[in-house]
C-alpha positions as CSV (number, residue, x, y, z in Angstrom):
1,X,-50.5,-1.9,154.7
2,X,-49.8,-1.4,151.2
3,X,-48.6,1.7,151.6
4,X,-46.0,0.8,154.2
5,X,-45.1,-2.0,152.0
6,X,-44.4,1.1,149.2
7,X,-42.5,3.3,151.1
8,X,-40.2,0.6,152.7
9,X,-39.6,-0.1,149.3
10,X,-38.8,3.2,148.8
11,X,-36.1,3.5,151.3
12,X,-34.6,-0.1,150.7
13,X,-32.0,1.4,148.1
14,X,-30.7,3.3,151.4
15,X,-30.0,-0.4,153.4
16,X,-26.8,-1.6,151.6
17,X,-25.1,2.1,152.7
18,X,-26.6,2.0,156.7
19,X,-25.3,-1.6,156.9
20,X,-21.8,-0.2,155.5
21,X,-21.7,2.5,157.7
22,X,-23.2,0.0,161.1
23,X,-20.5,-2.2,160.0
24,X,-17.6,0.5,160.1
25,X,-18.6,1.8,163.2
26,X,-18.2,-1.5,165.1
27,X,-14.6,-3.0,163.4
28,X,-13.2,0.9,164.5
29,X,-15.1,0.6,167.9
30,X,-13.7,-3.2,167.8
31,X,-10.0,-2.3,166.9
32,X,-9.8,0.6,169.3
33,X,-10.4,-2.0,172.0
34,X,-8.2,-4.5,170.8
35,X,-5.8,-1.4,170.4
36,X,-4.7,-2.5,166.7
37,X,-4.1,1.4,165.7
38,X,-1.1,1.2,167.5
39,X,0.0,-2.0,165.6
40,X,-0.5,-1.6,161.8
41,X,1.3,-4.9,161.3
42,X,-0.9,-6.7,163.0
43,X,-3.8,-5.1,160.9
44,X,-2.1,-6.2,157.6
45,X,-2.1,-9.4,158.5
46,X,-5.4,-9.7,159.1
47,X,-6.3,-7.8,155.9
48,X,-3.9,-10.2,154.2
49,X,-5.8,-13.1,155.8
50,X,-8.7,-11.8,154.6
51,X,-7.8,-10.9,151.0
52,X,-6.7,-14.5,150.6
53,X,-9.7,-16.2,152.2
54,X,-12.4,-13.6,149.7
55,X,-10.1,-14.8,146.7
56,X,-10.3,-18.8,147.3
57,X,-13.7,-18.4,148.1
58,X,-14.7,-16.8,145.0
59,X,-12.6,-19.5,142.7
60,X,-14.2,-22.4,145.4
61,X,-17.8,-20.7,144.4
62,X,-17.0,-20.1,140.8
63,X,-16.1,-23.5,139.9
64,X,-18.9,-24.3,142.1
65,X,-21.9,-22.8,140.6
66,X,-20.4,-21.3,137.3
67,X,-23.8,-19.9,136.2
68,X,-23.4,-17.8,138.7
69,X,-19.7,-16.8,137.9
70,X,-20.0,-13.0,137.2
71,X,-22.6,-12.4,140.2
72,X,-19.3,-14.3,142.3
73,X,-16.7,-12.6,141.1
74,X,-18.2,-9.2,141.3
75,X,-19.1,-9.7,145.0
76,X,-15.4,-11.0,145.5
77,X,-13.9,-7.8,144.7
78,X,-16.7,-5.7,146.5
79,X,-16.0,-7.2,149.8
80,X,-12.1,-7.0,148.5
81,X,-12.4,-3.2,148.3
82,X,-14.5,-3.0,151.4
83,X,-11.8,-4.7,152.9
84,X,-8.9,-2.9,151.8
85,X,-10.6,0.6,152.2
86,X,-11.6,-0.6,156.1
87,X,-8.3,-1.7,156.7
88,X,-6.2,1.0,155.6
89,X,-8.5,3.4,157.7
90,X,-7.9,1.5,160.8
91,X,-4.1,1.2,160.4
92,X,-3.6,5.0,159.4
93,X,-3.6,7.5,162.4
94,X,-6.1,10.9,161.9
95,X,-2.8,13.0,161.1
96,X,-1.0,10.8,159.0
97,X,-0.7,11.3,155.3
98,X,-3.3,14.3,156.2
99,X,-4.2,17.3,154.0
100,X,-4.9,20.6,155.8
101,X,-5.7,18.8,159.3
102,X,-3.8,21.9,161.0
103,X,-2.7,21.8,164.8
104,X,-4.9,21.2,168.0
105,X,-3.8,24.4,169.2
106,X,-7.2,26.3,170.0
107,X,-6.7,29.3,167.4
108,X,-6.1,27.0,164.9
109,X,-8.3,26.8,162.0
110,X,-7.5,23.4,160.0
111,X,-9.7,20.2,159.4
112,X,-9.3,19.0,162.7
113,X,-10.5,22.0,164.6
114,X,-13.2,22.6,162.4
115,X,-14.5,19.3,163.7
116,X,-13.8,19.7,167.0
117,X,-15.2,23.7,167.5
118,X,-18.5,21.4,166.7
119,X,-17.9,18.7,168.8
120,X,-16.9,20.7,171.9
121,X,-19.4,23.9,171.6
122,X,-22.1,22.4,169.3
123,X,-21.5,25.7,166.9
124,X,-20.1,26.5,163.3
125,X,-16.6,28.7,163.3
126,X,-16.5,32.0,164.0
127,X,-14.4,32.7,161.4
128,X,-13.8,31.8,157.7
129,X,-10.2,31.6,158.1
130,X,-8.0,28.3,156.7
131,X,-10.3,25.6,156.5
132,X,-12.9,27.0,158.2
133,X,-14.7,28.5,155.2
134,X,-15.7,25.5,153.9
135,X,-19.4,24.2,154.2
136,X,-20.1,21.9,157.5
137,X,-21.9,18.7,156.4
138,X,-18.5,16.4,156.6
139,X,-17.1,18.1,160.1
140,X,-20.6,18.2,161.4
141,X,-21.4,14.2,160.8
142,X,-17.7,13.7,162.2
143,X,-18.8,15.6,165.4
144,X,-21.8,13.3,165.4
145,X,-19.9,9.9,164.8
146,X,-16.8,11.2,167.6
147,X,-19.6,11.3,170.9
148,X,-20.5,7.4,170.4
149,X,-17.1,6.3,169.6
150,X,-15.7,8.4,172.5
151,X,-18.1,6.5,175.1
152,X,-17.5,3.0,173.4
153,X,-14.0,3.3,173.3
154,X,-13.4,5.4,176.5
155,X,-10.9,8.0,174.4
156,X,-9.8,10.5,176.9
157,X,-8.1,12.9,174.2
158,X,-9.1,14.7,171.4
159,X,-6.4,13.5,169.3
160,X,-7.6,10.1,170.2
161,X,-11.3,11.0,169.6
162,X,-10.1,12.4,166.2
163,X,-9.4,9.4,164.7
164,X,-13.2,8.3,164.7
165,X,-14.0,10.9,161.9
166,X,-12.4,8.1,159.8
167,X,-15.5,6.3,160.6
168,X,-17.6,9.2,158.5
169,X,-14.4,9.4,155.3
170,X,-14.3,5.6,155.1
171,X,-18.2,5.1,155.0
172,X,-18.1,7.4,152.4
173,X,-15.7,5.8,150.5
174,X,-16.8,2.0,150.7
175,X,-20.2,4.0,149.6
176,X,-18.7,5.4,146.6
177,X,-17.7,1.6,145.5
178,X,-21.2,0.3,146.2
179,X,-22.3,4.2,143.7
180,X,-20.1,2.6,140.9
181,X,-21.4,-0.5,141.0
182,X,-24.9,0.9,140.7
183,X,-23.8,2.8,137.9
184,X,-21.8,0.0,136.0
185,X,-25.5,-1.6,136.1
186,X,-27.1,1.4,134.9
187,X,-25.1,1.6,131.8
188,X,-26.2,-2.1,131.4
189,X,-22.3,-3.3,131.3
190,X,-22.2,-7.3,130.3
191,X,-20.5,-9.1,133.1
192,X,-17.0,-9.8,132.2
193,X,-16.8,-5.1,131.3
194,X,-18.4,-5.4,135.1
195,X,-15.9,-7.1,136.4
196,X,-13.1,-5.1,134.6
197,X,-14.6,-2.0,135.7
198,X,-15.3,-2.7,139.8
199,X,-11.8,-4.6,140.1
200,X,-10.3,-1.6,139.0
201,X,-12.5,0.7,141.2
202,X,-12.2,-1.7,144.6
203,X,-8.2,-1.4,144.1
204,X,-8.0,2.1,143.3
205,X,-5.5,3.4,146.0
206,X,-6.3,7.0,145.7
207,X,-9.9,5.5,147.2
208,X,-8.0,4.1,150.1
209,X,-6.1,6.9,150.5
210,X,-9.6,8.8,151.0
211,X,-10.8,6.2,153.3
212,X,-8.4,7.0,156.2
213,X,-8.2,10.8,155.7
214,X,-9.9,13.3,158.2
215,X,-11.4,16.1,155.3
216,X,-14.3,16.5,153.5
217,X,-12.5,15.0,150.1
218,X,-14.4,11.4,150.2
219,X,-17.8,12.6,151.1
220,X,-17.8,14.8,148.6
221,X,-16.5,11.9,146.1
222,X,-19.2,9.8,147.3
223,X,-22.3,12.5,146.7
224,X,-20.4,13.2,143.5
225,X,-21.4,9.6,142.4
226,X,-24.6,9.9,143.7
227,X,-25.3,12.8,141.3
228,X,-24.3,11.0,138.6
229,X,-26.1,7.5,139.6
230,X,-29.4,9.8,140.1
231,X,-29.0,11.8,137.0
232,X,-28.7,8.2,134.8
233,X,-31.7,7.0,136.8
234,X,-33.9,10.3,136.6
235,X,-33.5,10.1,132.5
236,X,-34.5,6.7,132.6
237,X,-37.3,6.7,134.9
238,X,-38.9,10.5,135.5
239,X,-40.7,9.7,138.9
240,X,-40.6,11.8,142.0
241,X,-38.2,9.4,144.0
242,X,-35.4,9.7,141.5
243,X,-35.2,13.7,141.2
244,X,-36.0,13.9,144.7
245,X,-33.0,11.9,145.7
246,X,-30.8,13.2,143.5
247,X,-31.7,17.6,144.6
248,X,-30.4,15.9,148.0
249,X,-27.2,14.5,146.7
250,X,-26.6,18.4,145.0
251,X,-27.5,19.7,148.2
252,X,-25.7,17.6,150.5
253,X,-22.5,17.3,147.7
254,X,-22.8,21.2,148.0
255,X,-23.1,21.4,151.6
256,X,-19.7,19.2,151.8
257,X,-17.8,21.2,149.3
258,X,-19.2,23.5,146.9
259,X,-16.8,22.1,144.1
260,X,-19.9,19.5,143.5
261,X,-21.6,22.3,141.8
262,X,-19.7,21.7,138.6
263,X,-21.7,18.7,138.4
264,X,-24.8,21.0,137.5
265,X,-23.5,20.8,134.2
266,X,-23.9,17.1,133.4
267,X,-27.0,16.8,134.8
268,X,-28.4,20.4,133.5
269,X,-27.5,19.3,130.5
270,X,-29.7,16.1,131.1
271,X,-32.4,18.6,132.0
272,X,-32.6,20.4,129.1
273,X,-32.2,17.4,126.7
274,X,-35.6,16.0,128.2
275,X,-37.4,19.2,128.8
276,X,-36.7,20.1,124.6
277,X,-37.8,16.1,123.9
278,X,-41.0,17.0,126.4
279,X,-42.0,20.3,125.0
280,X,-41.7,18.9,121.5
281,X,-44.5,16.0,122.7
282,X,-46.7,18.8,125.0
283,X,-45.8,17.2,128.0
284,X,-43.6,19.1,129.6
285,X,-46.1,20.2,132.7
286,X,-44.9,17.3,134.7
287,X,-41.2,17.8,134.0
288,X,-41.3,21.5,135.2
289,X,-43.1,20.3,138.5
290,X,-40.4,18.1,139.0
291,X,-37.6,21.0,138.1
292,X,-39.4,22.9,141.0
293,X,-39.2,20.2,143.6
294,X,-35.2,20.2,142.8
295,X,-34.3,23.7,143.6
296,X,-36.4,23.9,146.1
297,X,-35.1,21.1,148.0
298,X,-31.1,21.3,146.5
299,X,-30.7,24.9,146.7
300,X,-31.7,25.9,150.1
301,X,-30.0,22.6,151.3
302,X,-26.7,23.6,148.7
303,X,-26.4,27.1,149.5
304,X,-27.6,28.3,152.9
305,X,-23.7,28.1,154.5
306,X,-22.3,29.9,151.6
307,X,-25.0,32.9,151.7
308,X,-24.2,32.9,155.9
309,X,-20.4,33.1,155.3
310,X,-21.1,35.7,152.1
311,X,-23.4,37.9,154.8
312,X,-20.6,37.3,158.1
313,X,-17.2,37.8,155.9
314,X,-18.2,38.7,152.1
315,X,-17.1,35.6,151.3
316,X,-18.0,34.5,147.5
317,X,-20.0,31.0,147.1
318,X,-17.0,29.6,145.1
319,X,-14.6,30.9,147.4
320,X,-11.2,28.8,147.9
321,X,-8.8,29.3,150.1
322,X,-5.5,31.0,148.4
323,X,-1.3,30.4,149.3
324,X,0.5,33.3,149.0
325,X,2.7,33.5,145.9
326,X,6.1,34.0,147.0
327,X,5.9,30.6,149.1
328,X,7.7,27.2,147.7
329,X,4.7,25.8,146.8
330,X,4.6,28.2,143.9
331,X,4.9,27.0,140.2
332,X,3.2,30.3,138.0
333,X,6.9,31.0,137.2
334,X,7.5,27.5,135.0
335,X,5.5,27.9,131.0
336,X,2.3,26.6,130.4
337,X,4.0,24.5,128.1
338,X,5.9,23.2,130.5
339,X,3.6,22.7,133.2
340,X,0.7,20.8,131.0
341,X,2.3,19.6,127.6
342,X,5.9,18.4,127.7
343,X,5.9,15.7,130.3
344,X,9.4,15.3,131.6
345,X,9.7,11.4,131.6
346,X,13.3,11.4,133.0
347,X,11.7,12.2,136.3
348,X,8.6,9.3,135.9
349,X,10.5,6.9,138.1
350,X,13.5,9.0,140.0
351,X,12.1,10.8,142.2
352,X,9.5,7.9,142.7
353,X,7.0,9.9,144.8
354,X,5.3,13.4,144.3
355,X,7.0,16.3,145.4
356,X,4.4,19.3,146.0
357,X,7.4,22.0,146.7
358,X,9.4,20.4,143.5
359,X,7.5,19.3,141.1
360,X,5.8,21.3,138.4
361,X,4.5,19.4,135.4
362,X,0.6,18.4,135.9
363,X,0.4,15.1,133.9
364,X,3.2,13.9,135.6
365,X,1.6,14.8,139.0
366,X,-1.7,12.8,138.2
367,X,0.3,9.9,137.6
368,X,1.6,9.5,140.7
369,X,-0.9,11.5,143.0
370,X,-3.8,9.2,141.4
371,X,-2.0,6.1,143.1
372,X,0.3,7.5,145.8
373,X,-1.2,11.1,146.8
374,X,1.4,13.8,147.4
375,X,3.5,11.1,150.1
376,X,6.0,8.5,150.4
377,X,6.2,5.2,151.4
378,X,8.3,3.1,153.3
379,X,8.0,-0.1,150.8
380,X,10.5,-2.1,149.0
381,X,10.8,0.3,145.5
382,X,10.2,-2.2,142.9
383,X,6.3,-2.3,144.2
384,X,5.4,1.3,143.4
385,X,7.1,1.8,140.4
386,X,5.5,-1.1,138.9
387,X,3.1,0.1,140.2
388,X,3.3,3.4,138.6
389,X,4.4,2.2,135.2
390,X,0.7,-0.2,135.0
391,X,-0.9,3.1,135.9
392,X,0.8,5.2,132.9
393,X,-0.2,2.5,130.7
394,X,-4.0,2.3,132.0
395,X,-4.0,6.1,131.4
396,X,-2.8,5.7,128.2
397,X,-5.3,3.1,127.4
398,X,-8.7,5.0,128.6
399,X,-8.0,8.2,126.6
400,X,-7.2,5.9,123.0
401,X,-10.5,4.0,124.5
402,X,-12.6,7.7,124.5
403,X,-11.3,8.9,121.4
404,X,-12.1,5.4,119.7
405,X,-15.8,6.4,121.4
406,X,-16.2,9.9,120.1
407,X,-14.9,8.9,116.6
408,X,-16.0,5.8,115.8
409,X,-18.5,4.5,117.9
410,X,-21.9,5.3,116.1
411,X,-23.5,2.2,117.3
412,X,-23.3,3.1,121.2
413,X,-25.7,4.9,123.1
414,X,-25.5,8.5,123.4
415,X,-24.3,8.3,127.1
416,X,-21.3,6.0,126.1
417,X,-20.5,8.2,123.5
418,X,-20.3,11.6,124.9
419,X,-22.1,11.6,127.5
420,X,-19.1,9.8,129.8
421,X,-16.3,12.0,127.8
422,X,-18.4,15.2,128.7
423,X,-18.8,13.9,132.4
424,X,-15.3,13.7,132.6
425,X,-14.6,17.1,131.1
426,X,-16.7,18.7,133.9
427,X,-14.5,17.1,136.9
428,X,-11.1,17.6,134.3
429,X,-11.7,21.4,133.0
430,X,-12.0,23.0,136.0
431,X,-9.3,21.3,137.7
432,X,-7.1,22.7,134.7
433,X,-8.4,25.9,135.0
434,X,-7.8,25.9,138.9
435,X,-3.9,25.6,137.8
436,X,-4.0,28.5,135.8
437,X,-5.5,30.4,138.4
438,X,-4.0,28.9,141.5
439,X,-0.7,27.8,140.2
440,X,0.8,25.9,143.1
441,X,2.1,22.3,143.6
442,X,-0.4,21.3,145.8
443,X,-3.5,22.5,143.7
444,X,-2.5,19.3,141.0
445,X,-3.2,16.8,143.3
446,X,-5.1,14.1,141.8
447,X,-7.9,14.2,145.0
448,X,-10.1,17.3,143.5
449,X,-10.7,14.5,140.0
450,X,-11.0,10.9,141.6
451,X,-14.1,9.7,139.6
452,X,-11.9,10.9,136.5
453,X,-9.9,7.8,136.6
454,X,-13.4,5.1,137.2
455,X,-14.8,6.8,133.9
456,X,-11.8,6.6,132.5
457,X,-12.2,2.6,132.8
458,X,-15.8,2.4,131.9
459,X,-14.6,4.0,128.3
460,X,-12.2,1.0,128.3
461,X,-15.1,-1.2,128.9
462,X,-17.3,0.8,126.4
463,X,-14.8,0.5,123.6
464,X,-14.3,-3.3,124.3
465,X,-18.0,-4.3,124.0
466,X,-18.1,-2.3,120.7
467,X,-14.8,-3.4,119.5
468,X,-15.9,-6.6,120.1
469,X,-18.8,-6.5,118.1
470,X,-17.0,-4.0,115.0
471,X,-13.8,-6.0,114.3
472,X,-13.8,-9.3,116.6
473,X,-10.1,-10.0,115.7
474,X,-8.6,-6.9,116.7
475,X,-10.7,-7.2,120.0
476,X,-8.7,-10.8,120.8
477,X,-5.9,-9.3,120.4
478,X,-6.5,-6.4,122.9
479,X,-8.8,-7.7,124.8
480,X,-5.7,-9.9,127.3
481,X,-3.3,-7.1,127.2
482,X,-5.7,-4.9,128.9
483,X,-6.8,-7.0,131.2
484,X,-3.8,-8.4,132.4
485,X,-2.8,-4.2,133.0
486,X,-5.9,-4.2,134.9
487,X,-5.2,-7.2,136.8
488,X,-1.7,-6.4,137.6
489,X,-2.6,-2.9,139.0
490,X,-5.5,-4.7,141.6
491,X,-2.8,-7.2,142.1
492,X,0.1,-4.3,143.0
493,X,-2.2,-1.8,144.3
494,X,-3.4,-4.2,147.2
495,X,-0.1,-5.5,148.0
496,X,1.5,-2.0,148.2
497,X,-1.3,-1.0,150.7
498,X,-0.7,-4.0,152.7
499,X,2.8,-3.7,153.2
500,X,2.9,0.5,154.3
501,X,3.9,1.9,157.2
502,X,1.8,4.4,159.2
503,X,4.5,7.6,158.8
């Protein structure tokens, strides 16, 4: 009995994302019926309904039980985020504001027929071509989720049918929120840094964005997060569950897109750190048993569709499909001077939106694909370009927040000091050293970084709780400038969502 008891334990940390995921699958199941993908207005207004209701109930409970303030307000925005990130995804056809998704056209070879070779024939591609070299876990659970939504629903055409791998890309993106959460805790954040941090990471729009989108972008966000949740947790407490969970988020982050590999080097260097503190206290047997167990669950798991595809086409494990260089999308012929350091400012605001055939300057493209991804909207202007201004300025907040870390925080941990500047160099390095080597417009979207920008505002809420206990008075007088920034962006972020179009 007691070992029941133990292992339901065990698998109780998995409840919060099976509920998520139960709970998708019936609102899309639900809206399909009530056929409310045809009317995005009407969807709006209920997330708007709903928005409203989650805020006055959270200042009705707050001034209710204000011990209980922070536990409140964090579970507002949760549900908040859930809600926006559900909503958007059931307003936002398969093939709108799509990357890659390719035509149904059966020798086509983009996201959407990747899913559906599996969900027609029950078999992988024959071919590496276009999408199709990429590693199955995303289209495969999309196949999966597609067969009970078709029967519930009674979709009679693919396109139709299509629009249920949402189900899978927003799952994985309301799971993400409930990762950072888990994180925030593990970094022992005090409540009102908490707060900061998952209203910021509920309203990200780039997250939204990832929520309605049929690619393998936000499951591989979402076991991105998991490796980094684990890796915390593994440090902290060395037991069996904790690296065993966390070789299954490598192998299943690898065996979604193999990009999650750069994330070997945060936690390796986790690894070594602890196997140099265990050798030096000859007790480093356990720790090597435990090294064992994670390649020989995460690599097999990681790898095995990269070593079919490098014995079928000789293609390399870190293989990426390439644009030929005389198309439009091509930008190798601007400077590196001009395409990472001088920042053309004139063109922040006019044009508004990204332009991936146009555009050519890298810092300027992550400040607008981080909030609006490479499209435009058909919103009143003064929304997103407020928008955009609040997110220059949050930007420009989190890297003074991670230098003020690496300079002159000696009283944090390690982890707050370098080890959140060194996690974001992993997702940020290689994503500049894909420009150099794949200079094209649409290789700077912000997509391939998203947890960039949430460790970007854990430094901010880092730097406050040590500027708050190193100099008091300059931390008043930051302290409601930033968060009002922060506010403001939650506030604009979830009205701009609310008020889009679906083309």
């Amino acid at each position: 009995m007691n070992g029941r008891k133990s292992f339901g334990k065990r698998l109780s940390f998995m409840a919060p994302y099976a509920v998520t995921v139960c709970l998708i699958f019936v609102l899309y199941v639900v809206a399909t019926w009530m056929n409310v993908q045809n009317n995005e207005q009407a969807v709006e207004r209920l997330m708007m309904i709903t928005v409203i209701a989650i805020v006055l109930l959270a200042a009705a409970l707050s001034a209710r039980y204000r011990d209980k303030r922070g536990e409140i307000l964090i579970a507002a925005v949760l549900m908040l985020g859930m809600v926006m990130r559900i909503g958007y995804m059931l307003y936002t056809r398969s093939f709108v504001r799509a990357h890659d998704y390719g035509t149904l056209e059966p020798d086509a070879a983009g996201h959407a027929n990747y899913i559906i070779s599996l969900y027609q024939d029950g078999r992988l591609p024959d071919s590496n071509a276009y999408q199709f070299y990429h590693p199955p876990l995303y289209y495969i659970l999309s196949a999966l989720v597609m067969h009970p939504a078709g029967w519930l629903t009674g979709a009679d055409s693919i396109r139709e049918l299509l629009n249920a791998a949402k189900i899978v890309s927003c799952a994985a993106s309301c799971g993400t929120l409930l990762l950072i959460w888990r994180i925030a805790q593990e970094c022992r954040l005090q409540k009102g840094t908490m707060l900061f941090v998952m209203s910021f990471a509920a309203c990200f729009p780039n997250m939204f964005l990832l929520a309605g989108r049929v690619n393998n972008d936000s499951l591989s966000v979402f076991f991105q997060a998991l490796i980094v949740l684990y890796t915390i947790r593994w440090y902290r407490d060395r037991c069996m569950k904790n690296i065993a969970v966390l070789a299954v988020a490598f192998g299943c982050g690898m065996m979604t897109k193999m990009s999650c590999a750069a994330f070997a080097l945060f936690t390796g260097a986790v690894f070594l750190y602890v196997l140099i503190q265990e050798v030096k206290a000859r007790r480093a047997a356990p720790i090597w048993k435990q090294f064992v167990l994670f390649g020989a669950v995460s690599v097999p798991l990681g790898l095995w569709y990269a070593v079919r595809n490098l014995i079928r086409f000789g293609q390399s494990f870190f293989y990426v499909y390439s644009v030929e260089e005389n198309t439009a999308l091509y930008v190798g012929d601007y400077s590196l001077f001009d395409r990472f350091i001088a920042v053309p400012w004139n063109q922040l605001f006019d044009p508004l939106y990204a332009r991936p055939y146009d555009d050519y300057n890298v810092p300027l493209y992550i400040f607008k694909t981080s909030i609006f991804g490479e499209f435009s909207y058909d919103v009143a202007q003064v929304l997103p370009a407020m928008l955009l201004a609040v997110n220059v300025a949050l930007i420009a907040v989190s890297l003074i927040a991670a230098l003020y870390l690496l300079l002159f925080a000696k009283g944090q941990s390690f982890y707050r000091r370098f080890g959140s500047v060194f996690l974001w160099a992993v997702l940020f390095v290689p994503y500049l050293g894909f420009q150099i080597s794949a200079p094209y417009g649409c290789t700077m979207d912000y997509r391939y970084i998203v947890l960039t920008a949430i460790i970007g505002v854990m430094q901010i809420g880092f730097a406050g709780e040590q500027l708050r206990g190193e100099s008091p008075r300059l931390y008043r007088y930051v302290r409601l400038p930033v968060i009002s920034l922060n506010a403001l962006f939650c506030v604009l972020s979830c009205l701009m969502y609310l008020c889009i179009r679906a083309a």
